[in-house]
C-alpha positions in Angstrom: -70.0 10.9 45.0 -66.8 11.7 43.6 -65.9 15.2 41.3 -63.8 14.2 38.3 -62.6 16.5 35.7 -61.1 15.4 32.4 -59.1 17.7 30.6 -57.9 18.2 27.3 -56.2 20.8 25.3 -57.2 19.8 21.7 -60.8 21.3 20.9 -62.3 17.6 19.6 -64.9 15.2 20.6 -62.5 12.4 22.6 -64.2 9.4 22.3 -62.4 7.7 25.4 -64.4 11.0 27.3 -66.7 10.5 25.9 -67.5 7.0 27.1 -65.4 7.2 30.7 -67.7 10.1 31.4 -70.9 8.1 30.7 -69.9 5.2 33.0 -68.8 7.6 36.0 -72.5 9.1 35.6 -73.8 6.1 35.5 -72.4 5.3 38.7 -73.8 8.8 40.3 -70.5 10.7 39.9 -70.3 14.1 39.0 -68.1 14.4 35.8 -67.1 18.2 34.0 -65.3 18.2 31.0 -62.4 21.2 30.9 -60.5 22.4 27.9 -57.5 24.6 28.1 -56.3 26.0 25.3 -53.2 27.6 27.0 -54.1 31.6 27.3 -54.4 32.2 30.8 -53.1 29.4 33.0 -54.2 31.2 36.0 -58.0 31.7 34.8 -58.2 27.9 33.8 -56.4 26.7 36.8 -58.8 28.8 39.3 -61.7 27.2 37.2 -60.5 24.1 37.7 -60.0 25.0 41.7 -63.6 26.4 41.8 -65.0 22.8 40.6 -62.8 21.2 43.1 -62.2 17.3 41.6 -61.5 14.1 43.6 -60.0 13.2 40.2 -58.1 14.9 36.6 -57.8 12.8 34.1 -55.7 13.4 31.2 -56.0 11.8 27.7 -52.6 12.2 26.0 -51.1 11.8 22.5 -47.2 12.8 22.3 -47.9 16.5 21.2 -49.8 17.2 24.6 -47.5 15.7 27.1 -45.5 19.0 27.9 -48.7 20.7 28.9 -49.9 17.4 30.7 -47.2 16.6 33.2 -47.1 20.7 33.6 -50.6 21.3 34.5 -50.4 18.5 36.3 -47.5 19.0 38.5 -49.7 22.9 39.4 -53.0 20.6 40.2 -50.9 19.0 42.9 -49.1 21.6 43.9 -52.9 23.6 44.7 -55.4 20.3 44.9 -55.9 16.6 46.5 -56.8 15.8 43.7 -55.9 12.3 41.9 -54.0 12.7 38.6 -54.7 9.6 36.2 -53.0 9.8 32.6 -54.7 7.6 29.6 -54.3 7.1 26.1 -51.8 6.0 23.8 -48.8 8.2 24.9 -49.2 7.3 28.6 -49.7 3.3 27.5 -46.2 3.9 25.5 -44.2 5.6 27.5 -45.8 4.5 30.8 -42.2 4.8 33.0 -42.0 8.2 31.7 -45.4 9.5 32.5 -45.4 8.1 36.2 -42.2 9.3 36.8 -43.5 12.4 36.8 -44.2 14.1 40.6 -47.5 15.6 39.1 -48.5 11.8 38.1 -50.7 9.5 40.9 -51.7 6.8 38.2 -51.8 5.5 34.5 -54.1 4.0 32.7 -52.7 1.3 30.5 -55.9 -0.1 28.8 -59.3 1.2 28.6 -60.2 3.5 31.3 -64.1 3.0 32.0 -64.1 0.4 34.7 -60.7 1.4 36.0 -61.9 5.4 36.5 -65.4 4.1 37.9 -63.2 1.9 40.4 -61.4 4.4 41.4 -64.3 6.8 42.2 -65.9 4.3 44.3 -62.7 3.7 46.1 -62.2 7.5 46.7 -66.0 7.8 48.3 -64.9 5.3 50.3 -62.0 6.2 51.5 -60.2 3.4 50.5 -57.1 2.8 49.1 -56.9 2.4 45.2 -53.7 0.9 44.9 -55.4 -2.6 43.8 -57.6 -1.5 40.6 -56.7 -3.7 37.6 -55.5 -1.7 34.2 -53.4 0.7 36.6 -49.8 1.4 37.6 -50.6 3.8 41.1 -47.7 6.0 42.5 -47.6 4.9 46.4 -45.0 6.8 47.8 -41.9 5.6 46.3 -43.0 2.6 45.2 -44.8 2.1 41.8 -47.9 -0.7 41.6 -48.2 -2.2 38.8 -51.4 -3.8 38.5 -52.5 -6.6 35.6 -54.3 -5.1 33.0 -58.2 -5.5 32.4 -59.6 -7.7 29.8 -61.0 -5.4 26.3 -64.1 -4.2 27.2 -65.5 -6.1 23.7 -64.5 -8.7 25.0 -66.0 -8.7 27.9 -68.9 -7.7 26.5 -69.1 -10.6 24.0 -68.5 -13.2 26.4 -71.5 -11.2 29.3 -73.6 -11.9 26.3 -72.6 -14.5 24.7 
């Protein structure tokens, strides 16, 4: 099953986290949340090497970006790993944020089903380039993929 980390540098409860991480474990994935608050790069960086994640995802409001696309662009320079961006910087200023060579994907809606796609499609071994609510870096070329339906309401019509 695949090994995601999410990763923040702001010391509060993310509610996006919160509820991506419960679907992923849901599915049988093994989900750690990380927070770096900048002091030694090197000591969260070999932390983050020690837990060894398929995926990092990033939640990002405009005062985090710097860091972001910079921790980022070290996790592929040292990892496999998959680099997804989320929130409301990365659904603003989505050409920006993919742009970046640290940058595989963004999320440009809610991340739940998307990040629990793209798990399954990692333990596969399958390409992810398809997953709805995602633009995917392939190469040179940039996928941009529909967006998802709001998860309420989806929910309301499941239920309704």
């Amino acid at each position: 099953m695949a090994k995601v980390a999410l990763i923040q540098d702001v010391l509060v409860e993310y509610m996006g986290f919160m509820s991506i991480s419960a679907v992923l474990k849901e599915a049988g994935h093994t989900v750690e949340m990380f927070f770096d608050d900048q002091g030694n790069p090197d000591a969260f960086q070999k932390e983050l090497n020690n837990f060894n994640p398929d995926i990092v995802g990033f939640s990002i409001l405009s005062p985090s970006v710097p860091w972001a696309l910079s921790l980022a662009n070290r996790i592929k320079k040292e990892s496999n790993a998959i680099t997804v961006f989320g929130n409301i910087h990365a659904m603003t200023a989505s050409e920006e944020i993919i742009q970046n060579p640290g940058t595989d994907i963004v999320c440009l809606g809610e991340g739940e089903y998307p990040m629990r796609e793209l798990a399954a499609c990692i333990d596969e071994g399958v390409s992810f380039n398809h997953i709805k609510g995602f633009w995917v870096k392939s190469g040179k070329e940039i996928i941009k993929n529909e967006n998802r339906e709001l998860l309420t309401l989806l929910e309301r019509v499941q239920s309704g």
